[in-house]
N, C-alpha and C positions, 0 to 999 in steps of 0.2 A: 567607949566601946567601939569595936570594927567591927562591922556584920555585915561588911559589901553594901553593892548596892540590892535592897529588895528589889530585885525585877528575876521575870519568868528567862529574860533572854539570859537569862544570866548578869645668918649670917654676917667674916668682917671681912672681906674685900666686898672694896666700894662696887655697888649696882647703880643701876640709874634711879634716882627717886621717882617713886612711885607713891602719892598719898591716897587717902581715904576717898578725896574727892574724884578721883583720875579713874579714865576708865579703858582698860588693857582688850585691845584688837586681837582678833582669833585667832591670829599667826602667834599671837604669845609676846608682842610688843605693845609697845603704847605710838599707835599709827599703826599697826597692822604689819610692820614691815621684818622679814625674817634677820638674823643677825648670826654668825659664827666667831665662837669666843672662846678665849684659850679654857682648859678646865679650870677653876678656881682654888684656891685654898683659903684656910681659915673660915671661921665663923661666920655662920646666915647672920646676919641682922637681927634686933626684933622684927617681926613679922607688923604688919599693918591690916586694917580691912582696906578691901579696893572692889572694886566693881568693874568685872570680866563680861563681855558679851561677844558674841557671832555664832555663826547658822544659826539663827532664829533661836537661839538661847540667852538670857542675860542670867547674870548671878552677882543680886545682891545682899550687899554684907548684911547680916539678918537685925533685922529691928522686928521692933510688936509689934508695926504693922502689918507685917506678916502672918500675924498668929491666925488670924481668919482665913484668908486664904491654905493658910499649913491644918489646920483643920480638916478644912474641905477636903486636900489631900488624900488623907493618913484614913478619912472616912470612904473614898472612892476605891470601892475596889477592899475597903476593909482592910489596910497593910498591915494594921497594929496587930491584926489577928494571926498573920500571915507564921508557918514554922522559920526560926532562926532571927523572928526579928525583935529582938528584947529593946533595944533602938529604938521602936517607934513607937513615938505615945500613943495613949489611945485618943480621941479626939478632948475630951473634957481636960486631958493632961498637959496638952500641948501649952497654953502658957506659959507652965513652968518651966516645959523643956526650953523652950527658948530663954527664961531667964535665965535659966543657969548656963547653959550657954554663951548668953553674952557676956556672963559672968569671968566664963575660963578667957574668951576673949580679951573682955578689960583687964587679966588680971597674963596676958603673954603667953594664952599655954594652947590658944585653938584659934584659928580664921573659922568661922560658922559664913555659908549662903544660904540665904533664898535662893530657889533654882523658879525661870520664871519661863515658861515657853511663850515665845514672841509672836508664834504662828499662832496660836490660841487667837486673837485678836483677827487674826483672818480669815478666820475659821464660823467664826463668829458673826462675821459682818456676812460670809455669805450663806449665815441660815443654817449650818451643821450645830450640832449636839457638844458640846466641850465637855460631858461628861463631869464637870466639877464645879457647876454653876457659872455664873456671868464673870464677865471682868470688874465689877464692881463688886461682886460677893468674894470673887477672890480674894481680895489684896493687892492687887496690882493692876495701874490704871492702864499701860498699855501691854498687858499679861496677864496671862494667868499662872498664879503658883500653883506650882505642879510638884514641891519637894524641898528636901535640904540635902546640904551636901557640906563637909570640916575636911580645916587639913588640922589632923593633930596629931598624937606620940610626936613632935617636933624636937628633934634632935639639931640644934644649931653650929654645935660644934663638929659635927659631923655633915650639916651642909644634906639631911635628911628629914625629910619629913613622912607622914602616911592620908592616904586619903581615905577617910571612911565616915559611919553615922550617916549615910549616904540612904536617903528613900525615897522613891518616888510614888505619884497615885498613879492606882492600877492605870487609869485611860491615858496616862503619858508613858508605859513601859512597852517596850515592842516600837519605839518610835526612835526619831531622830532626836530627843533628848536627851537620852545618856549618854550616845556617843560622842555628842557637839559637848554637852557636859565635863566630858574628861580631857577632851581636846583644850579647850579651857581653861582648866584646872594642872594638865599636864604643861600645856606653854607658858604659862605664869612661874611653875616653880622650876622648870628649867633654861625660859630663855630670859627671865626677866630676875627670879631670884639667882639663878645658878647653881641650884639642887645638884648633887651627885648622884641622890637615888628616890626615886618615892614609892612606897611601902603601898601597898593591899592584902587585910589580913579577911581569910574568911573561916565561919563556922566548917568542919572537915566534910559534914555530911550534906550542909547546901550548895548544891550539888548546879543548881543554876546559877550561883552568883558564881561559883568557880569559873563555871563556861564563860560568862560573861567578861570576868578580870580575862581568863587567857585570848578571850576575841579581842584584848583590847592592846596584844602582844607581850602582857607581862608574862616572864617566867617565875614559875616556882622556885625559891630556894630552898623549901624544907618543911617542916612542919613541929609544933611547939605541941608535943603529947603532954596531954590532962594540964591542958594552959589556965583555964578557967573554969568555975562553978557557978553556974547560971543560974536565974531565983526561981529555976521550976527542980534545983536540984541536980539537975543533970550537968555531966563534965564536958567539956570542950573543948578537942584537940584543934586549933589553930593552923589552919595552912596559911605560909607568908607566899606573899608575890611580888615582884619588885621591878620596875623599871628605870635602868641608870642612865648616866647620862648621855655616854657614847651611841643608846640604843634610840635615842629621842626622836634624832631626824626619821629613821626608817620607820617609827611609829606614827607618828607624826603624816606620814606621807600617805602610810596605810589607813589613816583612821578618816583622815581629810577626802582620802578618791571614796570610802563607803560612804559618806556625807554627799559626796557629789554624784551620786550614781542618780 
């Protein structure tokens, strides 16, 4: 399922390997370092888990130990409750959601994160509120989980993927998490896999995630009428959004100076 991200603000040619164990610097390489490459053809690769971090964001590939921390989450701020987000478990659910998840993963069809904000921990040491418990009631010894986040509909032959199933707890939305998040998420599948496009689909009427995908420079393509039937019954006309790859660097530069302001 895609349902944005819950927040108020809204391939075969060769790559560089990259494994499970490596961990990709925030410019979207592995050392941090930017790169210019001709566009690619042919097929993504299978996809790997990897482990992404900078500005005070890490994202790791999700395991159970997660499940306590994503708990906490999905309980902060109540997201499970939240209109449009059929996505996010409610807290007693979350086990499963991650197993099945890991599921799609071991089986080639989703990358799933932990999204782990790294300020929490500094936040912490000097006496503020983290809003989602300690760093040991999280899940994460030098973070706090604060969400999940998948790349999936992964189209390999087309060298596209989409990023969604994306939630965060209320006390990390309105912050520098989601947009260090997609920075993230956006340099991995265009400077490291070589993506031509990657997808954001949202509910038509949530109307903040919309904001959010176009603060984030995606353009609209269009919108898929009475695309799905949700289990409260009601229909679901889909807006897609999409950022390719020519458009990367200018986003990229944009989303990196609001990080730096």
């Amino acid at each position: 399922m895609a349902d944005g991200t819950v927040s108020p603000d809204g391939t075969a040619g060769p790559v560089d390997a990259v494994g499970s164990g490596d961990t990709v610097g925030a410019a979207g390489t592995a050392g941090g370092e930017s790169r210019t490459r001709a566009v690619p053809t042919g097929a993504l690769a299978p996809l790997a888990p990897v482990t992404l971090a900078g500005h005070g964001v890490r994202l790791e590939p999700l395991a159970e130990e997660h499940v306590d921390g994503l708990r906490a989450a999905v309980a902060d701020g109540d997201i499970h409750r939240l209109p449009f987000a059929p996505h996010v478990p409610a807290p007693e659910d979350v086990a499963d959601s991650v197993r099945a998840l890991r599921g799609e993963v071991a089986a080639g069809t989703r990358l799933a994160w932990a999204v782990i904000d790294e300020r929490a921990v500094i936040d912490e040491r000097a006496g503020a509120v983290d809003g989602a418990g300690t760093t040991g009631a999280s899940g994460a010894a030098d973070g706090r989980v604060v969400g999940l986040t998948t790349f999936m509909n992964l189209a390999l032959a087309d060298r596209g993927l989409e990023i969604g199933n994306t939630y965060l707890a209320g006390s990390a939305q309105r912050s520098h998490v989601n947009t260090a998040m997609k920075v993230l998420l956006l340099g991995y599948a265009f400077d490291e896999l070589e993506c031509l496009r990657v997808e954001f689909r949202v509910h038509h009427l949530n109307l903040a995630s919309r904001r959010a995908v176009e603060r984030l420079g995606a353009q609209q393509d269009g919108i898929l009428r009475a695309h799905r039937i949700l289990p409260d019954g009601s229909v679901r006309h889909t807006v897609v959004y999409s950022i390719i790859a020519p458009e990367w660097p200018g986003v990229r530069a944009m989303l990196e100076g609001r990080l730096n302001r």
